[in-house]
DODRENNU-394149 format. One record per residue (C-alpha): residue number from 1; z, y, x. Coordinates in steps of 0.001 Angstrom, whole numbers, plus 500000, padded with zeros to 6 digits. Layout:
N
(NUM,(Z,Y,X)) ...
***
This chain:
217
(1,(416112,970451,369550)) (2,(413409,973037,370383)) (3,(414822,976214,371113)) (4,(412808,978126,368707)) (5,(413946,975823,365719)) (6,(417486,975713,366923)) (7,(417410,979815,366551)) (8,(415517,979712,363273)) (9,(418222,977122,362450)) (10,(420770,979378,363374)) (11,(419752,982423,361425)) (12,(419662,980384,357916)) (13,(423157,978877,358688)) (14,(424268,982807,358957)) (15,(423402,983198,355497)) (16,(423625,979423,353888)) (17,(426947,977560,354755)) (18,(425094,974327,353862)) (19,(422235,975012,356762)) (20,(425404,975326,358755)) (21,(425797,971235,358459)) (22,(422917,970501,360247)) (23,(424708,972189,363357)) (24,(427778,970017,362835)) (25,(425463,966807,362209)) (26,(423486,967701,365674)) (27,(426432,968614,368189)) (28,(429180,966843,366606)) (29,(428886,963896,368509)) (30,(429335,965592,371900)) (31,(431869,967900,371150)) (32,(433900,965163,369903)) (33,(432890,963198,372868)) (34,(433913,965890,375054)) (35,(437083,966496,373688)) (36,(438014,962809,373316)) (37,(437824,962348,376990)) (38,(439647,965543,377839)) (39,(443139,964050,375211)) (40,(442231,960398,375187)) (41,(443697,960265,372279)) (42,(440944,959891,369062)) (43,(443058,961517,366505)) (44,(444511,964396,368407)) (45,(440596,964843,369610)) (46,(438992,964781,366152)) (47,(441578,967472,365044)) (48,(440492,969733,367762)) (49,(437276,969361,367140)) (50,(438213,970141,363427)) (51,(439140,973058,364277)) (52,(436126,973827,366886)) (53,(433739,973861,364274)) (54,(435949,975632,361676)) (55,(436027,978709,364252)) (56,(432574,978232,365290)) (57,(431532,978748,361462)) (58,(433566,981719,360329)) (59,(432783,983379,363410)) (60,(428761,982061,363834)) (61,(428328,985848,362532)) (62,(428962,987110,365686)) (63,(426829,984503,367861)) (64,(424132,986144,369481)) (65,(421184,984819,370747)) (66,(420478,984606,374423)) (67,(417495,981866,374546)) (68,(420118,979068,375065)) (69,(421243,976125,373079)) (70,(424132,977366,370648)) (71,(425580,974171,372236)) (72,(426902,975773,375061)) (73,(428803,977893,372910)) (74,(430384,975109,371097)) (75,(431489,973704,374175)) (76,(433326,977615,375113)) (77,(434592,977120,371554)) (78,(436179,973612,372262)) (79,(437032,974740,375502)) (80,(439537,977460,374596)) (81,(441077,974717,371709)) (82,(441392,972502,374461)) (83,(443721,975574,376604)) (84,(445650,976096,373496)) (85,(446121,972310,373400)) (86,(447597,971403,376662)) (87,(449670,975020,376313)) (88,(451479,973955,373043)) (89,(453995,971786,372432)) (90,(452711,971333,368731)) (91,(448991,971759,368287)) (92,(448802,972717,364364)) (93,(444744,972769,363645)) (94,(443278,973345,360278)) (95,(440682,971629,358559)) (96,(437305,971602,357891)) (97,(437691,970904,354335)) (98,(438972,974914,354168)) (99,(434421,975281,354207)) (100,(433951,973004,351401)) (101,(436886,974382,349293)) (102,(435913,977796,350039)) (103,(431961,978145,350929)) (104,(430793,974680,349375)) (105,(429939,973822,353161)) (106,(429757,969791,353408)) (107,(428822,968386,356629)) (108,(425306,966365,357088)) (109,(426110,963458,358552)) (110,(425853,959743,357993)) (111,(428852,959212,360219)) (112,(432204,957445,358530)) (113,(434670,960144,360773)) (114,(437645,957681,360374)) (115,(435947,954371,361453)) (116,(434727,956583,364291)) (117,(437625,957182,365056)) (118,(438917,953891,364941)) (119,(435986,952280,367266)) (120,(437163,955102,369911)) (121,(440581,953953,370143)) (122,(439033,950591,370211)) (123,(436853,951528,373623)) (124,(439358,953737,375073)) (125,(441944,950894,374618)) (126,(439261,948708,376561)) (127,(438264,951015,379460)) (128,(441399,950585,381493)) (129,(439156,952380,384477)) (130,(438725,955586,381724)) (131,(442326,955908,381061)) (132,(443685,955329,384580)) (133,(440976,958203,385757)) (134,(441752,960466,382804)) (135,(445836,960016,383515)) (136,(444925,961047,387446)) (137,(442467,964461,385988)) (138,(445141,965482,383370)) (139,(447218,966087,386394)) (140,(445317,968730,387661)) (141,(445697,972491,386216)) (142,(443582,972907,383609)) (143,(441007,974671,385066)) (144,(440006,972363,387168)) (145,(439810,969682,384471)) (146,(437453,972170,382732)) (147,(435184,972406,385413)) (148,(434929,968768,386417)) (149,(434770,967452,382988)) (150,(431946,969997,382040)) (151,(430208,969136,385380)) (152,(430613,965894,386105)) (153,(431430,963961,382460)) (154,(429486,966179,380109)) (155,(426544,966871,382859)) (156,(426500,970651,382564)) (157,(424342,972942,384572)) (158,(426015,975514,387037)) (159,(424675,978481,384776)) (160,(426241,976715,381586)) (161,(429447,976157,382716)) (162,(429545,979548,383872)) (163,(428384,980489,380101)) (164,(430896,978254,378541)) (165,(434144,979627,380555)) (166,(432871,982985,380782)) (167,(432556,982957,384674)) (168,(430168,983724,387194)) (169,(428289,980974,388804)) (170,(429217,981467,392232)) (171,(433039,981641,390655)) (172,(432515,978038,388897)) (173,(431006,976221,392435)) (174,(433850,977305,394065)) (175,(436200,975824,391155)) (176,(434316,972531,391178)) (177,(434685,972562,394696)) (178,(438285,973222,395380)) (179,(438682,970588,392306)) (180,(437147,967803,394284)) (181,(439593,968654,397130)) (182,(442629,968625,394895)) (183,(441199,965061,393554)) (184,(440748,963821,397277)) (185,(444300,964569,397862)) (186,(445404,962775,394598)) (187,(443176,959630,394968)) (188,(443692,958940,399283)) (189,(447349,958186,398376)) (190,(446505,955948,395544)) (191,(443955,953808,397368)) (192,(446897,951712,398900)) (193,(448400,950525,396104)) (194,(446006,947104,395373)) (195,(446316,947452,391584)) (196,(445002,950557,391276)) (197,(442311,950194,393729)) (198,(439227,949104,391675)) (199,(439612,952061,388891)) (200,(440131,954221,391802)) (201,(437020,953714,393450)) (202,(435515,953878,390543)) (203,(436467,957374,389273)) (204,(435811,958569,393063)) (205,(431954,956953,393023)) (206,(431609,959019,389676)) (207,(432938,961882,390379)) (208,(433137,962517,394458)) (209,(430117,960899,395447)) (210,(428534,962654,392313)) (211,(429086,966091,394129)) (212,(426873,965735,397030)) (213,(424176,967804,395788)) (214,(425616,968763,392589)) (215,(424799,972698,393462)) (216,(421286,972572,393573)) (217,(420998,973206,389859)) 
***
């Protein structure tokens, strides 16, 4: 979306709950997608991102505009769920229903949520190469998932990274760097073991090889 529209988009949703919806309708999709590859899990993810956008709405008051896609800031948003997630033994979101109950706000979408989340499972339970790759990042401390995820999986710039976790850029090259070093030293061990060879390679030719270059943005 232009720029311009997404801020003139932004001011009605401040006073109209319903305008709000078209937000939802337009980043939905990669928040959840975001989040769904941080859990693997489509349930856990679509409660997180329940509660994203529930936060992102009763606090949208306070967004201020800084000629950059309010995007970013749902990604911060889903970002600290995500550090509350993997901190708690028992992640207890609310739900988005709280806006239509309380501010008549009804997402604008023409997306069935719970088949959605059905044909997620469905590919995650398919992508053998995702899950083994995800099960090797999730043991990395969390802020190095966040930076490789955000650079690597969600294609994020240097500067919005550095907007999303509230870090300076030269702070988030250094992350993603000494991330791909702590990746090196969990994959070299792994590459002699013949059944876990091919979804190695392949997580290291999108992520490792990825990185050569990756600063120039």
């Amino acid at each position: 979306m232009d720029l311009q529209k997404e801020r003139e988009l932004i001011q009605r949703a401040k006073k109209n709950p319903v305008e709000f919806g078209q937000l939802f309708y337009i980043y939905y999709p990669q928040i959840f997608g975001y989040v769904l590859r941080r859990v693997a899990d489509p349930s856990t993810a679509q409660d997180i991102v329940a509660e994203t956008f529930l936060k992102a709405y009763q606090n949208l008051g306070r967004f201020k505009w800084r000629d950059v896609s309010i995007g970013n800031w749902f990604y911060k948003i889903a970002t600290n769920e995500l550090r509350v997630y993997f901190r708690k033994s028992k992640y207890a979101p609310r739900s988005l229903e709280l806006l239509f109950e309380t501010d008549g706000f009804e997402p604008i979408s023409d997306q069935d949520l719970h088949q959605e989340m059905v044909d997620a499972q469905t590919a995650i339970e398919r992508q053998e190469q995702f899950v083994a790759a995800q099960k090797i990042l999730a043991t990395l401390p969390i802020k190095y998932q966040e930076v490789i995820s955000l650079r690597f999986v969600e294609k994020k710039k240097l500067s919005e990274i550095a907007l999303i976790l509230d870090k300076k850029e030269g702070t988030v090259k250094s992350l993603v760097s000494r991330a791909l070093a702590k990746l090196r030293e969990k994959l070299v061990p792994l590459e002699t073991q013949p059944n876990e060879t091919t979804s190695i390679n392949t997580f290291e030719s999108q992520l490792l090889i990825q990185s050569q270059g990756s600063y120039e943005e």
